[in-house]
C-alpha positions in Angstrom: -66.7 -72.5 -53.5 -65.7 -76.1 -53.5 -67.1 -78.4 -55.7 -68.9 -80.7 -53.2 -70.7 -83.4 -56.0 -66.5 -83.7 -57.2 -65.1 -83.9 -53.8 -67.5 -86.4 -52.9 -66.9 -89.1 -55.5 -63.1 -89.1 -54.6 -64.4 -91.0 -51.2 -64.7 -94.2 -53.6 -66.4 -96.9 -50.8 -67.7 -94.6 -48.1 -71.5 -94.6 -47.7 -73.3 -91.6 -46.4 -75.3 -92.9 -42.9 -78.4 -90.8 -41.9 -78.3 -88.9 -38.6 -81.9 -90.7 -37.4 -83.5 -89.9 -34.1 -82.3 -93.6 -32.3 -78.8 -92.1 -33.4 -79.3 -88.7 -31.4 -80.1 -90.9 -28.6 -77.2 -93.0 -28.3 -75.4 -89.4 -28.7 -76.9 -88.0 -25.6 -76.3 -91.5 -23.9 -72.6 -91.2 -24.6 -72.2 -87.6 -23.9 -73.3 -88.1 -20.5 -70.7 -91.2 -20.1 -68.1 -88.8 -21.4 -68.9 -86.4 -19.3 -68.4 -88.5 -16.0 -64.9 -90.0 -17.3 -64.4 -85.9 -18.2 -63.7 -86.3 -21.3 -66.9 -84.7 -23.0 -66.7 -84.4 -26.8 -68.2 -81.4 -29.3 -71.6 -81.8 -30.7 -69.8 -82.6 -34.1 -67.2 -85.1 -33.3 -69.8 -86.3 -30.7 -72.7 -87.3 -33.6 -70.0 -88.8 -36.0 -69.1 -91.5 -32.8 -72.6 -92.2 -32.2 -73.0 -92.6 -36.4 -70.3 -95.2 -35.7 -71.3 -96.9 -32.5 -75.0 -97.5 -33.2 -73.5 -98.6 -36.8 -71.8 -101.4 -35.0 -68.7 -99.9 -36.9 -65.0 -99.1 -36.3 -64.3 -95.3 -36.0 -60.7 -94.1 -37.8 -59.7 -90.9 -36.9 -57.2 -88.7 -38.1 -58.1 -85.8 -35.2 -56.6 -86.0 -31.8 -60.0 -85.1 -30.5 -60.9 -88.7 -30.7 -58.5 -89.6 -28.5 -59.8 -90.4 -25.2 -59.7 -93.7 -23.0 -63.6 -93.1 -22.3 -64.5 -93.1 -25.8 -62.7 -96.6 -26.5 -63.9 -98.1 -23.9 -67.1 -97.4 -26.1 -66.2 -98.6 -29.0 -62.9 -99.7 -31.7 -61.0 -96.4 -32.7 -58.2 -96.7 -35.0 -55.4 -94.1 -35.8 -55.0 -93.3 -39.4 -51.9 -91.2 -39.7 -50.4 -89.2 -37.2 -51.6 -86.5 -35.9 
């Protein structure tokens, strides 16, 4: 088993960002844009956007799952690495 208390202190500046109610809102509200443009996400990559968006933040990806014009029309995505 991995150590998980190790692993976590090699992420240096990232903060852990509560998965709140308002958050599982704005998940279902971009789900169902998603879905129109086709382009629907998984329930996973779909809260870690919504994390981001109602965050006000950027999203970097390293996951070509991320990569769809629907979702930046949403909100900033940046590459990191190829993939």
């Amino acid at each position: 088993m991995h150590d998980l208390i190790g692993a976590r202190e090699n992420f240096g500046r990232v903060t852990a960002l509560d998965f709140s109610e308002e958050v599982a809102f704005e998940a279902a509200r971009i789900q169902n844009r998603l879905f129109e443009s086709g382009k629907p996400l998984s329930p996973r990559d779909l809260m870690i956007v919504a994390t981001a968006r109602s965050e006000g933040k950027e999203l970097v990806v390293s996951d070509a799952d991320f990569d769809t014009e629907g979702l930046r029309e949403l909100l900033s995505v940046r590459r990191l690495g190829p993939y």
